[in-house]
Legacy VTK file of the C-alpha trace (Angstrom):
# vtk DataFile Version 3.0
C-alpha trace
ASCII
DATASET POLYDATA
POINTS 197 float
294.007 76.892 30.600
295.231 73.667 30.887
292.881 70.600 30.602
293.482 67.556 32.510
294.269 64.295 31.370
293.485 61.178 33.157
296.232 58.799 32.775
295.458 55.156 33.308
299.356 53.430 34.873
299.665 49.801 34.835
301.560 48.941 37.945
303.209 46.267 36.668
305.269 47.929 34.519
307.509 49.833 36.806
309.041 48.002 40.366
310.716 49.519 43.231
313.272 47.515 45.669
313.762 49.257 49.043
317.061 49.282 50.658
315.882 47.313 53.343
314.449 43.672 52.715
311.617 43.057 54.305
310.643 39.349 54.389
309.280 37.063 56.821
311.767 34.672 58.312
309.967 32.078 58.959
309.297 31.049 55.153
311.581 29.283 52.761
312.613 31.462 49.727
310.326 29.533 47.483
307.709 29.854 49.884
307.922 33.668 50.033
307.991 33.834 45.976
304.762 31.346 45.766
303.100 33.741 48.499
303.961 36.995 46.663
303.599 35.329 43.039
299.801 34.228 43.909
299.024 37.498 45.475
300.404 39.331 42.566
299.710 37.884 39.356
296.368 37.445 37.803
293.931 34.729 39.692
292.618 33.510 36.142
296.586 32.096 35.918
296.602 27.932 36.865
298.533 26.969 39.419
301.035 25.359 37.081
301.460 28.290 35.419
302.080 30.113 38.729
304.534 27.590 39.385
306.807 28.144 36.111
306.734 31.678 36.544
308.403 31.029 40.768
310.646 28.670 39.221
312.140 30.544 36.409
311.802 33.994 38.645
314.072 31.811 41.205
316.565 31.040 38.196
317.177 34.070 37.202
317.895 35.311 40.321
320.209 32.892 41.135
317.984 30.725 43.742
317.425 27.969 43.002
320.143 26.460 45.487
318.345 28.011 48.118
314.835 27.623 47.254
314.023 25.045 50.481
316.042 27.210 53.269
314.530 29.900 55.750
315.397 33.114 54.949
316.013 33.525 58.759
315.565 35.685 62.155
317.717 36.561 64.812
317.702 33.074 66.270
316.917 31.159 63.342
320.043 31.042 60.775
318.776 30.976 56.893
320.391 32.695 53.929
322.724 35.263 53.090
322.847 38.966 53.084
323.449 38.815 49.407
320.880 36.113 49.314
318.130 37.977 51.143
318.848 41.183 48.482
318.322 38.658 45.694
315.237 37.578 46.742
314.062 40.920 47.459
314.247 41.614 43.386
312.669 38.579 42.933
309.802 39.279 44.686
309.446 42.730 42.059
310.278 40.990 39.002
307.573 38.500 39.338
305.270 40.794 37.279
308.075 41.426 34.686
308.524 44.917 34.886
309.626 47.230 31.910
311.631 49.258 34.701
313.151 48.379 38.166
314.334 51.098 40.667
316.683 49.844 43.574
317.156 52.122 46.599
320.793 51.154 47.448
321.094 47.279 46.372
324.319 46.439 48.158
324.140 48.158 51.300
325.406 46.241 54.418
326.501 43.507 51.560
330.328 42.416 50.854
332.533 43.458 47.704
331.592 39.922 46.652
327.855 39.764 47.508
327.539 43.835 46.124
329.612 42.348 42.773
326.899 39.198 42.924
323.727 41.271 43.308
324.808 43.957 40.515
326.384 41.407 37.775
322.163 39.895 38.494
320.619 42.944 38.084
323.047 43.520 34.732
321.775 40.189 33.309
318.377 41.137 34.552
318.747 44.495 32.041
320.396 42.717 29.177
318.700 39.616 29.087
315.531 40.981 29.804
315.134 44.305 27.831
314.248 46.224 31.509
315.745 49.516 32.643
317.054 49.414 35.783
317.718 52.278 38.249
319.752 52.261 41.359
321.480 54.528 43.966
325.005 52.758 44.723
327.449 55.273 47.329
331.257 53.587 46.959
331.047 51.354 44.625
334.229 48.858 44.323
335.870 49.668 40.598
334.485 45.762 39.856
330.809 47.037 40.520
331.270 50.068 38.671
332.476 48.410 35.681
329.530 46.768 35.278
326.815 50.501 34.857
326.447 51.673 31.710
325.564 55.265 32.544
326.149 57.423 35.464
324.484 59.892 37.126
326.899 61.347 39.407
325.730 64.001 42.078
327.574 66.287 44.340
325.694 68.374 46.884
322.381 67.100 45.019
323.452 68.759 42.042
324.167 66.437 39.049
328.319 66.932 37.862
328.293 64.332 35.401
325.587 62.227 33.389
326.224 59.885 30.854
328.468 57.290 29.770
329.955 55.779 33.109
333.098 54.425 31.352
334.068 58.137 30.136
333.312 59.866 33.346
336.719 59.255 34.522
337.761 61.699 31.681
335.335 64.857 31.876
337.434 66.005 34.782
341.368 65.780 35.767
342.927 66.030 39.042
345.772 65.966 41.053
344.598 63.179 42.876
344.389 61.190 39.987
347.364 59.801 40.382
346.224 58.239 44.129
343.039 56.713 42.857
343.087 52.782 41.497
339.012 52.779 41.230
337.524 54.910 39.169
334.605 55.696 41.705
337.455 56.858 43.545
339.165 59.267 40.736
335.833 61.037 40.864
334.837 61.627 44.213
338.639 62.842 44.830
338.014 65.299 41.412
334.819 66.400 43.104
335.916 67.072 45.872
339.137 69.088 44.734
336.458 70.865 42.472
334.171 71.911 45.647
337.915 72.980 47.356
339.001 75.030 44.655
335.397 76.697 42.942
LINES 1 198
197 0 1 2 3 4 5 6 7 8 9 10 11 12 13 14 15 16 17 18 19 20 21 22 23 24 25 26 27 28 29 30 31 32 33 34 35 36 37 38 39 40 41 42 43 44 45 46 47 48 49 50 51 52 53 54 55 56 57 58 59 60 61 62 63 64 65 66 67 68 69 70 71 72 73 74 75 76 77 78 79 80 81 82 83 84 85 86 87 88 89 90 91 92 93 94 95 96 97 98 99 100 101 102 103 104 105 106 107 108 109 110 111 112 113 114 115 116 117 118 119 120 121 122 123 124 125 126 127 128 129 130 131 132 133 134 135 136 137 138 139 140 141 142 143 144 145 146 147 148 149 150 151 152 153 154 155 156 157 158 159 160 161 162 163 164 165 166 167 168 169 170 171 172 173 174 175 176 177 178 179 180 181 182 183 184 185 186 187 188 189 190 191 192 193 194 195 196
């Protein structure tokens, strides 16, 4: 017989970013960190304190330029794609989370904006002491530089986990030779592996 255990979890010490952003485009960014900062962190904080925390959240995501535009609608043009994603972790990190899962962070973004929003989110782990998890599909060889490990899957069963510099070497391939990104070396090796087993 098993007896149960009640386990008391803090939220604030695990954050998850969607792969869509949803924010109201009618607010400023700093407006839409103030809302989400007072709303999220303890009402005994003072305002000014409140304030720091917006301001250096806002800094660290790389912000602060944009801080007074609209994040924007359909007919009202605000910030970017990359931008929006940004703020989208800001709004998770206000609380300081231990760990930070992302659902796809660069979707719809380009190679520069995807490179943008991952080198953050590597800052955000180093500088920080969080663990982050994401789900990236196609990842240019600049963003995959920049993951420590790798969990790669095939046909939702895990082929490699570990060390994402050396999983270029676990497997060879013909088509080695064809791929210049290393994302690329493995989903041709994975693919010549479901072929040939």
């Amino acid at each position: 017989m098993v007896s149960e255990v009640n386990v008391c979890v803090d939220a604030t010490w695990q954050a998850y970013v969607t792969q869509e952003n949803i924010l109201l485009g009618t607010l400023t960014v700093r407006e839409t960190v103030t809302y989400s900062a007072l709303l999220r962190l303890p009402s005994s904080m003072r305002k000014s304190e409140v304030r720091r925390i917006v301001d250096d959240t806002l800094d660290e995501m790389g912000l602060r330029e944009c801080a007074d535009r609209h994040i924007g609608t359909w007919h009202l043009r605000g910030i970017s794609g990359g931008e929006k994603k940004r703020l989208s972790i800001a709004l998770e990190i206000l609380t300081r989370p231990r760990l930070l899962f992302l659902d796809e962070p660069t979707t719809g973004l380009d190679s520069a904006a995807a490179f943008s929003v991952v080198q953050t989110l590597r800052q955000l782990a180093v500088d920080g002491g969080r663990t982050i998890v994401s789900s990236v599909h196609q990842p240019s060889s600049e963003v995959f530089a920049l993951f420590d490990d790798l969990c790669l899957l095939s046909s939702g069963e895990c082929v490699y986990f570990g060390d994402a510099k050396l999983a270029t070497q676990v497997r060879t391939s013909p088509w080695r030779v064809l791929a210049t990104n290393p994302f690329q070396m493995l989903y041709f090796s994975l693919h010549f592996v479901t072929l040939t087993i």
